[in-house]
Steps between C-alpha positions, in 0.01 A plus 500: 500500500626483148775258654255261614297497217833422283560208790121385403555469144831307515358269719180476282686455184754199665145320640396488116767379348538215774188406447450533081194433301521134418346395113457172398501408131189245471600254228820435720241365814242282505142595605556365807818647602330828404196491688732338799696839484147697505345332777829550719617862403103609440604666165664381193723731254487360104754610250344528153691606165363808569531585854356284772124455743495459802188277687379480852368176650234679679260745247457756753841599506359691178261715713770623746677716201414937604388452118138308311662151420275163422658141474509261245547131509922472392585258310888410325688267319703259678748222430257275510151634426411765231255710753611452871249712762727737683265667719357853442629821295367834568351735185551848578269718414594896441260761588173460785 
């Protein structure tokens, strides 16, 4: 058993880092190209100078989370607008 779970994680790991988290630095796109990349991949990672967002095209993507989340109207910086809608963010809320 312990075998096959060791077989399962190896596998598991090598899926994730063929497939890696893919950020996109806004001012380097224009709003266009970013909400191209939303509507065909359905979410949208954001580097920031202090970490990064991510944003779903659909809002209801924040209800499907085990935990409370609401969404907010996203909006970023692009190359070529100052505030470029990106979809939807989720706000987590801690407790009931």
């Amino acid at each position: 058993m312990t075998k096959i779970i060791a077989i399962f994680l190896i596998l598991a790991s090598a899926s994730a880092m063929a497939n890696p988290l893919k950020r996109y630095d806004s001012s380097q796109y224009t709003c266009s190209q970013l909400q191209d990349i939303l509507q065909q991949d359905g979410e949208i990672n954001i580097v920031h100078t202090i970490g990064y967002g991510t944003y779903y095209a659909d809002a209801n993507k924040c209800y499907t989370f085990p935990y409370r989340a609401e969404p907010f109207n996203a909006y970023e910086p692009s190359r070529d607008r100052s505030s470029c809608f990106l979809g939807y963010g989720c706000h987590f809320y801690s407790g009931q």
